[in-house]
NUZA-647525 format. One record per atom (N, C-alpha, C, O): residue number from 0; residue in three letters; chain; atom name; x, y, z. Coordinates in steps of 0.2 Angstrom, whole numbers, plus 5000, padded with zeros to 4 digits. Example, Ala and Ser with C-alpha at 12.3 -4.5 7.8 and 13.67 -1.06 7.14 Angstrom:
<pts>
  num  residuo  cadena  atomo  east  north    up
    0      ALA       A      N  5066   4972  5039
    0      ALA       A     CA  5062   4978  5039
    0      ALA       A      C  5066   4984  5039
    0      ALA       A      O  5071   4983  5042
    1      SER       A      N  5064   4989  5035
    1      SER       A     CA  5068   4995  5036
    1      SER       A      C  5064   5000  5039
    1      SER       A      O  5067   5006  5040
</pts>
This chain:
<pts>
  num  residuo  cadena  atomo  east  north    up
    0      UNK       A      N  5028   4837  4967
    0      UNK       A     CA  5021   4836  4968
    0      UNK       A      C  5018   4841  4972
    0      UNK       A      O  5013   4844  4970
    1      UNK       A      N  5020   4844  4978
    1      UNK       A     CA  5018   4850  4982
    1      UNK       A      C  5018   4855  4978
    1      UNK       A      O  5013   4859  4977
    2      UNK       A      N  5024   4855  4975
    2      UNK       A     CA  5025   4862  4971
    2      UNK       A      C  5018   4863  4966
    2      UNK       A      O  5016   4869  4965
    3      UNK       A      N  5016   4858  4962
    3      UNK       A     CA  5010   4858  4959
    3      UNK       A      C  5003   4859  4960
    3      UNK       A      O  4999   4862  4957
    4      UNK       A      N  5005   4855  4967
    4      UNK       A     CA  4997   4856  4972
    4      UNK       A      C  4998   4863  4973
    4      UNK       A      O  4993   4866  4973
    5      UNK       A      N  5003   4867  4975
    5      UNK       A     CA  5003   4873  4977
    5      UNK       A      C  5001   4879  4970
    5      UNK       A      O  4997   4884  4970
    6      UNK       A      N  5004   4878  4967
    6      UNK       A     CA  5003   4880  4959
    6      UNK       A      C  4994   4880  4959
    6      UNK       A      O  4990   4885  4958
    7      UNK       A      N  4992   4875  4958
    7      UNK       A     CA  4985   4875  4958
    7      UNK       A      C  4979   4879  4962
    7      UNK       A      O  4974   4882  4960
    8      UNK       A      N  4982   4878  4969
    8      UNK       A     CA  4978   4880  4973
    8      UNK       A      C  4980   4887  4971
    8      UNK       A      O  4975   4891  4972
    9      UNK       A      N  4984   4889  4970
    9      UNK       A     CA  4986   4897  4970
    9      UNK       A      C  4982   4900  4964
    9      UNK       A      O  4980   4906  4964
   10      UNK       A      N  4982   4896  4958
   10      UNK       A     CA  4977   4899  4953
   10      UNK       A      C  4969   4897  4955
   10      UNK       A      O  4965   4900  4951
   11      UNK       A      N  4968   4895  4958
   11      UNK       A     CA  4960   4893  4958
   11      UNK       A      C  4958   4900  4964
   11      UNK       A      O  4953   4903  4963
   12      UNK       A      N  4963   4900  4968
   12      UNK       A     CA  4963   4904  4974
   12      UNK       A      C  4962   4913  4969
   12      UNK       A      O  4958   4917  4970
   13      UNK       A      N  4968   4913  4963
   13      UNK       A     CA  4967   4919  4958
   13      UNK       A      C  4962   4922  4955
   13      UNK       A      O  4960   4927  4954
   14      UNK       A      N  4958   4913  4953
   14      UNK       A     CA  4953   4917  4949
   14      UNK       A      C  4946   4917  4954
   14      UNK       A      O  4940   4919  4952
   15      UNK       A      N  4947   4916  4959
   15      UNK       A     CA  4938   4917  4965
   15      UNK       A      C  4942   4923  4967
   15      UNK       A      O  4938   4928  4964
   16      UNK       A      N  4947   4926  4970
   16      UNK       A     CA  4948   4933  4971
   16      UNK       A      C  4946   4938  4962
   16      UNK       A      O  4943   4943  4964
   17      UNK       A      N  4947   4938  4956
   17      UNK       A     CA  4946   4942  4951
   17      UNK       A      C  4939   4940  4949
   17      UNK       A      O  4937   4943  4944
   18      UNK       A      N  4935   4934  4954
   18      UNK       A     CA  4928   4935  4954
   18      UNK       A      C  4926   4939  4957
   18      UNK       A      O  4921   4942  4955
   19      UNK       A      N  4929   4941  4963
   19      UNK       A     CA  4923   4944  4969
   19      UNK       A      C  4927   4951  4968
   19      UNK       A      O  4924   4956  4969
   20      UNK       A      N  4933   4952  4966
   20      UNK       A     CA  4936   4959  4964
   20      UNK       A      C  4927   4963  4956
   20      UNK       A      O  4923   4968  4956
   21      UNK       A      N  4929   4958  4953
   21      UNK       A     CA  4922   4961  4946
   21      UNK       A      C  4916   4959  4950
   21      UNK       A      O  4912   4958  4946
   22      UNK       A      N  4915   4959  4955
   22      UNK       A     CA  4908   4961  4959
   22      UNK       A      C  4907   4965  4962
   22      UNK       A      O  4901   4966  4964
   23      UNK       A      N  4912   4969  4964
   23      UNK       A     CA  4912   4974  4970
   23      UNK       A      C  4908   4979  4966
   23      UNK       A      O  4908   4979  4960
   24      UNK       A      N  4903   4985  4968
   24      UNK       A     CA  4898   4990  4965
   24      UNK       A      C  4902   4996  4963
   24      UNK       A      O  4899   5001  4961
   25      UNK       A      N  4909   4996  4965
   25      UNK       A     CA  4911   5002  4961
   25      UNK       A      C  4916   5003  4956
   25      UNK       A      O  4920   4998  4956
   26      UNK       A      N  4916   5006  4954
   26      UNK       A     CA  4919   5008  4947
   26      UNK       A      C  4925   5013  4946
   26      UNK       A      O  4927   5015  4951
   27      UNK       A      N  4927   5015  4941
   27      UNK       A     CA  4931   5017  4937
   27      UNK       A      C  4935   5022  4943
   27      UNK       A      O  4940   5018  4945
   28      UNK       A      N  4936   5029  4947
   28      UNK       A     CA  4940   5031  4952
   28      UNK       A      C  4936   5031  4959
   28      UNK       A      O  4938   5035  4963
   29      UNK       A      N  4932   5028  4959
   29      UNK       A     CA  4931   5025  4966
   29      UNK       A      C  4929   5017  4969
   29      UNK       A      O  4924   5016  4972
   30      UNK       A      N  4934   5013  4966
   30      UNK       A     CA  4936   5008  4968
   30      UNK       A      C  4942   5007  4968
   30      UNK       A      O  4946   5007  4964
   31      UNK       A      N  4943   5006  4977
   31      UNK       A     CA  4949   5009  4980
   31      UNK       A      C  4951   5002  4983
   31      UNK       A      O  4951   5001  4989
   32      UNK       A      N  4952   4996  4978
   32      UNK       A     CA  4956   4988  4979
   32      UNK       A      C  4958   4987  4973
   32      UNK       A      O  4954   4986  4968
   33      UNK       A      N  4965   4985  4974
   33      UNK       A     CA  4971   4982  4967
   33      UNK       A      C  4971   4975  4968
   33      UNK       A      O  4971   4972  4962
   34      UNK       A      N  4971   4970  4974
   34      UNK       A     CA  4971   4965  4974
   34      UNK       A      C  4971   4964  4981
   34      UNK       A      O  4972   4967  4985
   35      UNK       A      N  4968   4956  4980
   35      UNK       A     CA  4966   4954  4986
   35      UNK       A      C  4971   4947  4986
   35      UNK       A      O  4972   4943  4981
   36      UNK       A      N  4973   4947  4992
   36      UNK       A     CA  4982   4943  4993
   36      UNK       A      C  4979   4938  4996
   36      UNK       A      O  4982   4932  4994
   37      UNK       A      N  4975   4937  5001
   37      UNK       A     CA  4973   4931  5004
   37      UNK       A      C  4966   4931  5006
   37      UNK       A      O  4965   4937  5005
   38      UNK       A      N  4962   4928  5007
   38      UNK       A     CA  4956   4927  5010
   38      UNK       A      C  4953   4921  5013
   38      UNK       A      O  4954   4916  5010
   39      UNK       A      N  4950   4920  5017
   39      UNK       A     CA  4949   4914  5021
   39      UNK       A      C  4941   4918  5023
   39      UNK       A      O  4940   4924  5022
   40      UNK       A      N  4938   4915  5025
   40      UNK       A     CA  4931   4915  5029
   40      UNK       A      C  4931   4920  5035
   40      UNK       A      O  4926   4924  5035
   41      UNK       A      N  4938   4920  5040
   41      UNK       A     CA  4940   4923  5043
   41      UNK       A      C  4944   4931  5044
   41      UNK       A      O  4944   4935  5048
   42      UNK       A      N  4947   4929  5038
   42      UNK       A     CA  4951   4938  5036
   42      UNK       A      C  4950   4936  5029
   42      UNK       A      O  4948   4931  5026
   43      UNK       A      N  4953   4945  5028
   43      UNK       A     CA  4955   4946  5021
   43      UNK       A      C  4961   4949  5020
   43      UNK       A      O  4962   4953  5025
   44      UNK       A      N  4965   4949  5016
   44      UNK       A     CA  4971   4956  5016
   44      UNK       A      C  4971   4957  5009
   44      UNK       A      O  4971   4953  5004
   45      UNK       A      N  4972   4963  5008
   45      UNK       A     CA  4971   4967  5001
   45      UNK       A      C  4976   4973  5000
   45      UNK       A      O  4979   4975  5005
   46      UNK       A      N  4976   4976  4995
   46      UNK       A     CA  4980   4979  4994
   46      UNK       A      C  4979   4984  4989
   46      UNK       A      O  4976   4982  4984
   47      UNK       A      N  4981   4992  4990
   47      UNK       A     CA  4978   4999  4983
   47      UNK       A      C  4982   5001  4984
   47      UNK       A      O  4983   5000  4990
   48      UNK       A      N  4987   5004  4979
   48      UNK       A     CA  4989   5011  4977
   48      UNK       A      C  4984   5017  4977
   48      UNK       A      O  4978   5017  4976
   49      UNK       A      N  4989   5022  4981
   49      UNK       A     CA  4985   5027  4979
   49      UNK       A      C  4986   5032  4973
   49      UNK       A      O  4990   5036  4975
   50      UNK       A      N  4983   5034  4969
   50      UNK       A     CA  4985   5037  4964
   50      UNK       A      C  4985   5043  4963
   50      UNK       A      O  4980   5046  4962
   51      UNK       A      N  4993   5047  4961
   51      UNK       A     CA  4995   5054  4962
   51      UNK       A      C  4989   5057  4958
   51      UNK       A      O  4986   5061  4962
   52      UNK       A      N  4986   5057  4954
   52      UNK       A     CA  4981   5061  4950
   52      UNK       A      C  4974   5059  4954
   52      UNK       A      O  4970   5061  4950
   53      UNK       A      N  4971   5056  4959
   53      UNK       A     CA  4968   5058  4960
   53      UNK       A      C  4962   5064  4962
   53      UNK       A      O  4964   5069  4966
   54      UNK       A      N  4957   5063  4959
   54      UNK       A     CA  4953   5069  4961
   54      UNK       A      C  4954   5072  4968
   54      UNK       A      O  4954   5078  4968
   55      UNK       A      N  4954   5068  4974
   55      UNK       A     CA  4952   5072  4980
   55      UNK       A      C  4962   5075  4980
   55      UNK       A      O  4962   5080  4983
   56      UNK       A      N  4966   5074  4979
   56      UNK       A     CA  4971   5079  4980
   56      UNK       A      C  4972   5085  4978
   56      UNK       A      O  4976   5088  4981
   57      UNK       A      N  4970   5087  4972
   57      UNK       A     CA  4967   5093  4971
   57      UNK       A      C  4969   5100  4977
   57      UNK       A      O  4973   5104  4979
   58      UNK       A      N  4962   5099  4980
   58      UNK       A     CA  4960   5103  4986
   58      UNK       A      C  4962   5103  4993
   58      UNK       A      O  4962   5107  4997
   59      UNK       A      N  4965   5095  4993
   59      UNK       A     CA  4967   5092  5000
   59      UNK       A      C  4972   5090  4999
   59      UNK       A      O  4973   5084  4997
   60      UNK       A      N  4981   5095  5003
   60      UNK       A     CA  4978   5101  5003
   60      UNK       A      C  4983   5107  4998
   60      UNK       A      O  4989   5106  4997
   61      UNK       A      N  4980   5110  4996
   61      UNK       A     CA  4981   5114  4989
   61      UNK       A      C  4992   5116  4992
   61      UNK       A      O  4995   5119  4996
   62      UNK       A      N  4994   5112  4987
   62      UNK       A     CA  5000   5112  4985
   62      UNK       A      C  5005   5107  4991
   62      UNK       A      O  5011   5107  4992
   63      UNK       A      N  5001   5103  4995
   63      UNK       A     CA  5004   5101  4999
   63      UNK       A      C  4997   5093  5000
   63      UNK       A      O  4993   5093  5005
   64      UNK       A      N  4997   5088  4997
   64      UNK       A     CA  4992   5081  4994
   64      UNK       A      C  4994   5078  5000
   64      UNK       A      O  4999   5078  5003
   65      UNK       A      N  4987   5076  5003
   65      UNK       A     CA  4987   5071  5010
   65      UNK       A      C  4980   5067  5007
   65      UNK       A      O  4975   5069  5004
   66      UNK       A      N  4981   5061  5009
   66      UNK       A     CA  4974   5059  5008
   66      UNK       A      C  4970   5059  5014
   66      UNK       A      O  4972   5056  5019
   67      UNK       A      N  4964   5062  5012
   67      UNK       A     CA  4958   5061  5017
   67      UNK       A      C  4955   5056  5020
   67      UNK       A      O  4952   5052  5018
   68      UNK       A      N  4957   5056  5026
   68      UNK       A     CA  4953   5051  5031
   68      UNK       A      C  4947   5049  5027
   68      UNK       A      O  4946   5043  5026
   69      UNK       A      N  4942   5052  5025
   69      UNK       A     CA  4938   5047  5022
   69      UNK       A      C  4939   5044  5018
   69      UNK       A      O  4935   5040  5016
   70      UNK       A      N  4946   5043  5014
   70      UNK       A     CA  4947   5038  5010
   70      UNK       A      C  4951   5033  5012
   70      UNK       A      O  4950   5027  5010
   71      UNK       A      N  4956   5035  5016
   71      UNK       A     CA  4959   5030  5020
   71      UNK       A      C  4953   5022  5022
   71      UNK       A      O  4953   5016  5021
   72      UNK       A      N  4947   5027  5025
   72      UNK       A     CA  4940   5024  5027
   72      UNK       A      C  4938   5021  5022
   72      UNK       A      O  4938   5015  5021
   73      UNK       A      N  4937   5024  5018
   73      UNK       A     CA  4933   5021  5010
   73      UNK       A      C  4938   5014  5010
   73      UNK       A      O  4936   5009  5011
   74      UNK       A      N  4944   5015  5008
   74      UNK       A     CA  4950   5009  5008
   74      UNK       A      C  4947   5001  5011
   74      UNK       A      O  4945   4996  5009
   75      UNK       A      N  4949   5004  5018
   75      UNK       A     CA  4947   5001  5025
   75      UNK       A      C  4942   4995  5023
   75      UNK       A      O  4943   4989  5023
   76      UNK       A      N  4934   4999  5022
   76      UNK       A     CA  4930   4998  5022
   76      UNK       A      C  4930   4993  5016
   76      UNK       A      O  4929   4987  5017
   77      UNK       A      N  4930   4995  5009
   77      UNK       A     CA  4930   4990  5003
   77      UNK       A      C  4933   4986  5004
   77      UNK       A      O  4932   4981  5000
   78      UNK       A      N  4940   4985  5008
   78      UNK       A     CA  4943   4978  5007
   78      UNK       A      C  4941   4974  5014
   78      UNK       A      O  4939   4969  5015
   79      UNK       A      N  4942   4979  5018
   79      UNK       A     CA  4940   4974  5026
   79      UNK       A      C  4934   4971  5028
   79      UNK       A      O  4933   4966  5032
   80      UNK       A      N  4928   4974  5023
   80      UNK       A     CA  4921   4974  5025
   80      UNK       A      C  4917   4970  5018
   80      UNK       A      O  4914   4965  5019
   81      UNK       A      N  4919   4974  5012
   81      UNK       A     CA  4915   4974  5006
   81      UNK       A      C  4917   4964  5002
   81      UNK       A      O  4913   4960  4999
   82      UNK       A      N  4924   4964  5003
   82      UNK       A     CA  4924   4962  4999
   82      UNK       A      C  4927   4953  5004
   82      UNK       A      O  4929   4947  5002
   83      UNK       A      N  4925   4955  5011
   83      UNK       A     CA  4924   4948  5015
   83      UNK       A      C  4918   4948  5015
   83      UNK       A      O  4916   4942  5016
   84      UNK       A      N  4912   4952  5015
   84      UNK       A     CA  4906   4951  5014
   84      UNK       A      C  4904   4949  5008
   84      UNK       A      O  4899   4946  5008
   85      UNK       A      N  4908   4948  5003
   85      UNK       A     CA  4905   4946  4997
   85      UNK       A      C  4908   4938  4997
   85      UNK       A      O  4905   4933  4997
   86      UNK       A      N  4913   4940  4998
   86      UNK       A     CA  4913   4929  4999
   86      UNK       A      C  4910   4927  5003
   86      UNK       A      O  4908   4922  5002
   87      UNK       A      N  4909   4929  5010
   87      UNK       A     CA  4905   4927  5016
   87      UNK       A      C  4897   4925  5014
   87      UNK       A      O  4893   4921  5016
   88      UNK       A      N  4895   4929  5008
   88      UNK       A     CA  4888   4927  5007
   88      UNK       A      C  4888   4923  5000
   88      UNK       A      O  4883   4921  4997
   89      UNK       A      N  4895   4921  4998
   89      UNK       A     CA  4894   4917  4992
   89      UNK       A      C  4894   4911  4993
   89      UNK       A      O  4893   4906  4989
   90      UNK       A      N  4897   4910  5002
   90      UNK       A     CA  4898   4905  5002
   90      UNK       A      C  4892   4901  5010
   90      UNK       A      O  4893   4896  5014
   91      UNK       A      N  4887   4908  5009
   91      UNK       A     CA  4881   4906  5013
   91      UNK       A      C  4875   4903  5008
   91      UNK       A      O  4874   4904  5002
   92      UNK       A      N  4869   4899  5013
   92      UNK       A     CA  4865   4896  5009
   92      UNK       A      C  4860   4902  5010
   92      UNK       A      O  4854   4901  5010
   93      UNK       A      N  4863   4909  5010
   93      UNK       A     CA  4855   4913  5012
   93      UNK       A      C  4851   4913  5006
   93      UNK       A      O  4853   4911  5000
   94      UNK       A      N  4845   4914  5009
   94      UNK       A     CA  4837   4912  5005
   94      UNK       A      C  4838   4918  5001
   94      UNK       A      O  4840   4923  5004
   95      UNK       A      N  4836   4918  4995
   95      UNK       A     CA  4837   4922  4991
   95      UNK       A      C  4843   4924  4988
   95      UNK       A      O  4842   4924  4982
   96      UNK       A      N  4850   4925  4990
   96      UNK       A     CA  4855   4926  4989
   96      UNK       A      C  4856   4924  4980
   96      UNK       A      O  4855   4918  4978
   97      UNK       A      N  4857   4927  4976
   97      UNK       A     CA  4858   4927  4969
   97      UNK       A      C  4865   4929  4966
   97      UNK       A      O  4867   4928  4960
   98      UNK       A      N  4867   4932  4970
   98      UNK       A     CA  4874   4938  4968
   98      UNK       A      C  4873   4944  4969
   98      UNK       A      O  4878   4948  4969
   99      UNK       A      N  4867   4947  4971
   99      UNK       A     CA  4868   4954  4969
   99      UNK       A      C  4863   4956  4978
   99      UNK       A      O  4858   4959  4979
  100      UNK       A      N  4868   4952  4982
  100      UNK       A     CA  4867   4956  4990
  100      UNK       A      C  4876   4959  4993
  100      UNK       A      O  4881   4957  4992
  101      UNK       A      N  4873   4964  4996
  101      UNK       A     CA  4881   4967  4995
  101      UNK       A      C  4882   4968  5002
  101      UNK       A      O  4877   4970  5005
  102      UNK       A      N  4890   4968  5006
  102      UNK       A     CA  4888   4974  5013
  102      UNK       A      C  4888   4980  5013
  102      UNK       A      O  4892   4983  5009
  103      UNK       A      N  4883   4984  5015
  103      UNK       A     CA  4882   4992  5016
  103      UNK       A      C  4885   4991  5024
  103      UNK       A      O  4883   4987  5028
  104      UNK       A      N  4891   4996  5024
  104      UNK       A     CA  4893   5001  5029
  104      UNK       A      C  4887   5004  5033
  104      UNK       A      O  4882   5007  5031
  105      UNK       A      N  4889   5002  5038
  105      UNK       A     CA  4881   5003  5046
  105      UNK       A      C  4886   5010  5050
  105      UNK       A      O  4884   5015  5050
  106      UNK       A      N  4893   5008  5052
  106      UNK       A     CA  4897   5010  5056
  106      UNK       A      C  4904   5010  5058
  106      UNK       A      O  4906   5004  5059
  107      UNK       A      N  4910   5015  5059
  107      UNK       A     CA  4914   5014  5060
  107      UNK       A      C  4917   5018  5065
  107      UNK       A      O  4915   5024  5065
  108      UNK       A      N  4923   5015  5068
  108      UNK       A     CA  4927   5016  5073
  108      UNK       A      C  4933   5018  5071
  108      UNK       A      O  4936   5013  5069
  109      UNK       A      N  4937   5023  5070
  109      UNK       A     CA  4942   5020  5066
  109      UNK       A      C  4949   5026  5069
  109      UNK       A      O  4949   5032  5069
  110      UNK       A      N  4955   5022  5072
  110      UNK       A     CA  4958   5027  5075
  110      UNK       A      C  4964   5030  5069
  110      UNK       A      O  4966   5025  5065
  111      UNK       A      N  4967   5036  5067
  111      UNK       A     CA  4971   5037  5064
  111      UNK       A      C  4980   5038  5066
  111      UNK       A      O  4981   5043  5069
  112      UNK       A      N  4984   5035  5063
  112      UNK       A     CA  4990   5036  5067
  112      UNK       A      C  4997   5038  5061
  112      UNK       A      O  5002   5038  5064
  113      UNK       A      N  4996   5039  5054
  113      UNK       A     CA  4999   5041  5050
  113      UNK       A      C  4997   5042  5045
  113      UNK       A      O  4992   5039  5042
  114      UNK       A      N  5000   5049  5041
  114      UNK       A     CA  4997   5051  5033
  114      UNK       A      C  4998   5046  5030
  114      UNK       A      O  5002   5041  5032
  115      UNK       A      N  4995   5047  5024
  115      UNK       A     CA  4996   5041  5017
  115      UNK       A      C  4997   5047  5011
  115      UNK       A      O  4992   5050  5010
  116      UNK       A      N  5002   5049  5008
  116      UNK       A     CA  5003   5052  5002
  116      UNK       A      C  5002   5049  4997
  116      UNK       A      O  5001   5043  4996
  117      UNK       A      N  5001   5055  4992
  117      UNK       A     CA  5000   5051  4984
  117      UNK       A      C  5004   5046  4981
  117      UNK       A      O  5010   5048  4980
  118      UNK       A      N  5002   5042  4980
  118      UNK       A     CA  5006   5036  4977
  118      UNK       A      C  5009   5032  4978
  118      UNK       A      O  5012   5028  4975
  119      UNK       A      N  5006   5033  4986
  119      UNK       A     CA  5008   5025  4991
  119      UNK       A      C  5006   5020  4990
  119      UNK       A      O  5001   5021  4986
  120      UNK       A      N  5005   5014  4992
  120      UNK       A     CA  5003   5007  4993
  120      UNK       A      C  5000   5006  5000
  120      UNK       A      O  5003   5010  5004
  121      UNK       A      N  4995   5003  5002
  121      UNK       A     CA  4994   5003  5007
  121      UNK       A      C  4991   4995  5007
  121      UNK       A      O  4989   4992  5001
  122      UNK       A      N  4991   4991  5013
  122      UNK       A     CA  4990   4984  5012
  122      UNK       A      C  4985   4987  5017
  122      UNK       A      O  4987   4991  5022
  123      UNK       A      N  4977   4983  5018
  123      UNK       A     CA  4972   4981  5024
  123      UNK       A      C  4972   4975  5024
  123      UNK       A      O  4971   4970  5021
  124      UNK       A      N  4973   4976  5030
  124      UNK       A     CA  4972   4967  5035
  124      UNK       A      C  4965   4969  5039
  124      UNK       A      O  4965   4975  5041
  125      UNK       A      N  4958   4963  5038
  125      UNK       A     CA  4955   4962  5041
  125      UNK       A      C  4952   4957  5044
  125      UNK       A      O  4950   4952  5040
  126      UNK       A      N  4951   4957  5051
  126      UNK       A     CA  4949   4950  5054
  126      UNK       A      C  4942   4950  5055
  126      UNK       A      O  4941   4955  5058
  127      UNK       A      N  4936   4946  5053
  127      UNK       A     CA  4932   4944  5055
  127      UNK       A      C  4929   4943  5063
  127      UNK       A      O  4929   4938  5067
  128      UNK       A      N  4925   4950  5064
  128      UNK       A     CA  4925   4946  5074
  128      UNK       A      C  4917   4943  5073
  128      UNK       A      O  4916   4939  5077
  129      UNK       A      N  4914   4944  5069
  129      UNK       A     CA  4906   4939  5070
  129      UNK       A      C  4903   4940  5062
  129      UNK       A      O  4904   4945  5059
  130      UNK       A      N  4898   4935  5059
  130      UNK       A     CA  4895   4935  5054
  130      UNK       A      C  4890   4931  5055
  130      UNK       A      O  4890   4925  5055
  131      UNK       A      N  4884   4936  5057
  131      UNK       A     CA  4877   4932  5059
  131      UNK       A      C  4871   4934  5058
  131      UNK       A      O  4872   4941  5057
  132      UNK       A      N  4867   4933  5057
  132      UNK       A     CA  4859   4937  5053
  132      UNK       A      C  4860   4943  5049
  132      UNK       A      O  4857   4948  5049
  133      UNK       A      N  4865   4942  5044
  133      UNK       A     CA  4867   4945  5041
  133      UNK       A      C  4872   4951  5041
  133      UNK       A      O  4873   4955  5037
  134      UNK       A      N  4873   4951  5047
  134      UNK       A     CA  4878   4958  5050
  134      UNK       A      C  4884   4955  5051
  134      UNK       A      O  4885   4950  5054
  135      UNK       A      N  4888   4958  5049
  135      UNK       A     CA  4895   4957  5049
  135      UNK       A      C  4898   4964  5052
  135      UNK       A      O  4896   4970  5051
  136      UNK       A      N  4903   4962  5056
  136      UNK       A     CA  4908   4963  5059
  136      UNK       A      C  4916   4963  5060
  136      UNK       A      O  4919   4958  5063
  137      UNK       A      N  4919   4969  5057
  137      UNK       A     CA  4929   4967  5058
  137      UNK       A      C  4932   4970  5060
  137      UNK       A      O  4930   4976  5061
  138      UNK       A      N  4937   4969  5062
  138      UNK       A     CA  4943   4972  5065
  138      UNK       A      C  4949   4974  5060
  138      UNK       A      O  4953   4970  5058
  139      UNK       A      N  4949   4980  5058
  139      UNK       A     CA  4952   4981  5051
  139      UNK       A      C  4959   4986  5053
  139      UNK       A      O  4959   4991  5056
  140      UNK       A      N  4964   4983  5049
  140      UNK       A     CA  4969   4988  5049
  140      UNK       A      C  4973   4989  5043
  140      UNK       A      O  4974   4985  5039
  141      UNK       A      N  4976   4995  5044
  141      UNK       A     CA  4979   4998  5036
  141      UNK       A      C  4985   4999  5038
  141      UNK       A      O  4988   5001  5043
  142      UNK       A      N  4988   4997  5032
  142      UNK       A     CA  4998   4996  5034
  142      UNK       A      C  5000   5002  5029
  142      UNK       A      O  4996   5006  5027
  143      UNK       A      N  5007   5003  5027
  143      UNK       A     CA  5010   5007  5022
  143      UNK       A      C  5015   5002  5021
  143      UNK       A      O  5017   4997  5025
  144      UNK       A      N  5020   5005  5015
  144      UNK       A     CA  5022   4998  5010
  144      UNK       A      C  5027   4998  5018
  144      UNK       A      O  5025   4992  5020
  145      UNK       A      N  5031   5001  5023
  145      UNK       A     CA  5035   4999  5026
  145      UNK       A      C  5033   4994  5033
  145      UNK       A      O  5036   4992  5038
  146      UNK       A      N  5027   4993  5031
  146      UNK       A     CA  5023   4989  5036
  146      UNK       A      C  5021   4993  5043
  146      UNK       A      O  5020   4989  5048
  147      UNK       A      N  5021   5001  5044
  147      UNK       A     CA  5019   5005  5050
  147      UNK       A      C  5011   5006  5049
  147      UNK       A      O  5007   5009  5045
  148      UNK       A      N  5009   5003  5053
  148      UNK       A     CA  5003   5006  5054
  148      UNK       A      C  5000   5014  5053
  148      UNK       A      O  5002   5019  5055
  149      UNK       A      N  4994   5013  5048
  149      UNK       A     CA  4990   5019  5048
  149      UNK       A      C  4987   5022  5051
  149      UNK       A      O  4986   5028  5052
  150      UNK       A      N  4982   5015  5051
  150      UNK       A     CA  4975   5016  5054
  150      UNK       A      C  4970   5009  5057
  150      UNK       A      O  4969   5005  5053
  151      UNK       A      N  4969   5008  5061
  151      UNK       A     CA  4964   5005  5064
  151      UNK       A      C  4959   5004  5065
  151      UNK       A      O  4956   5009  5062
  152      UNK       A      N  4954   5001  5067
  152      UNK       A     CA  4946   5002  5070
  152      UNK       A      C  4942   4996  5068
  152      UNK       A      O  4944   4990  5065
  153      UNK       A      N  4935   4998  5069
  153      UNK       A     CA  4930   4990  5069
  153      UNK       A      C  4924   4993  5065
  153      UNK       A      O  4920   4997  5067
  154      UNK       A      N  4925   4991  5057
  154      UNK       A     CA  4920   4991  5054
  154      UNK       A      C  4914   4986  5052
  154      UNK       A      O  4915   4980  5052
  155      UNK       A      N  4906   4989  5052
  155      UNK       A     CA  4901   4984  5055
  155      UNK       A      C  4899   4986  5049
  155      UNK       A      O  4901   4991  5047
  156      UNK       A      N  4893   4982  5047
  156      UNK       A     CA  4889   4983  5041
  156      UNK       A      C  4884   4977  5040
  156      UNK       A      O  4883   4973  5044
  157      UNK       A      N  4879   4979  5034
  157      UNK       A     CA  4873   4972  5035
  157      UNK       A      C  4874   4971  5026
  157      UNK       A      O  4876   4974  5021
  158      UNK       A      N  4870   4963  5027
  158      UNK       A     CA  4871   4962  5020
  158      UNK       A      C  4864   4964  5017
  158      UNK       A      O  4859   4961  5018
  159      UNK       A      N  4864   4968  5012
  159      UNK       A     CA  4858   4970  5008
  159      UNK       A      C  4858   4966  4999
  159      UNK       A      O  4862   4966  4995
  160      UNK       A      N  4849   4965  4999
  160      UNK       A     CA  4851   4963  4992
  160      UNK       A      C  4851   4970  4989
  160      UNK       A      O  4846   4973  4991
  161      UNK       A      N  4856   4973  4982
  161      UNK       A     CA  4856   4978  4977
  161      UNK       A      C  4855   4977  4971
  161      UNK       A      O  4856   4972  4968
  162      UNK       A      N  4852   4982  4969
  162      UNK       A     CA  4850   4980  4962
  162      UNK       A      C  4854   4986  4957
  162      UNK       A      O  4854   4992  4958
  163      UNK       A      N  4858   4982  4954
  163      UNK       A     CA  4862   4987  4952
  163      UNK       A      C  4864   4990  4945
  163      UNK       A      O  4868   4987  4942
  164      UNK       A      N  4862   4995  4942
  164      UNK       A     CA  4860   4998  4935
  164      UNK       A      C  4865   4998  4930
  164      UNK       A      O  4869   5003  4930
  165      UNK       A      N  4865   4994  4926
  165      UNK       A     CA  4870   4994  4921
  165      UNK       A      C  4873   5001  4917
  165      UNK       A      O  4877   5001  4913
</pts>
């Protein structure tokens, strides 16, 4: 009987995360989340490969690939940020709210404490510190598959409605 209740709940829980994954605003090599592992009102945790072809390893840095602190951040920000803000307003009564209000990135804090190579995995854990007049606040951190820390800090953002062009 558990076993079944747990089965259930883990697919319903499936298909609201492969909802709000196909609402996120980016696409094809700049959508930087593979999956989202848990989500609660409170936290999220998620999880991207990085992939050895991507574009930014090219140049950075030529014969020797590190990924760029802004993508670490881009990372950070879409699973810690983007994609608790998007259930956070799905599961708000804001006036107007139709689907297509999203978090925009206001600011961040963000300390770094180890590279990330091409073709790693990286998991973000974020907690939720406040979600009020539409401004969200987290405390976000990025693992590597051995579970060491990469990076930390406190990303803020506001919930805007977007309109967004097919």
């Amino acid at each position: 009987m558990l076993s079944s209740m747990w089965t259930e709940a883990n697919t319903v829980n499936r298909i609201m995360y492969n909802e709000i994954l196909n609402l996120l605003p980016y696409k094809s090599f700049f959508r930087f989340v593979d999956n989202i592992s848990s989500l609660t009102e409170n936290e999220v945790i998620g999880d991207y490969t990085l992939k050895a072809d991507a574009f930014f390893y090219e140049d950075h840095f030529i014969n020797n690939p590190v990924t760029p602190g802004v993508i670490i951040t881009e990372i950070m920000a879409q699973i810690g940020l983007v994609v608790l803000g998007i259930f956070l307003t799905r599961n708000e009564n804001e006036p107007g709210f139709d689907g297509k209000a999203f978090p925009l990135l206001t600011s961040t804090e963000v300390s770094f404490y180890k590279m990330v190579l091409p073709g790693e995995k990286v998991t973000v854990i974020s907690k939720k510190q406040y979600f009020r007049f539409g401004k969200l606040k987290c405390y976000v951190e990025m693992l590597d598959s051995s579970r060491e820390l990469v990076a930390k800090g406190f990303f803020s953002g506001v919930i805007k409605k977007v309109e967004l062009k097919e």
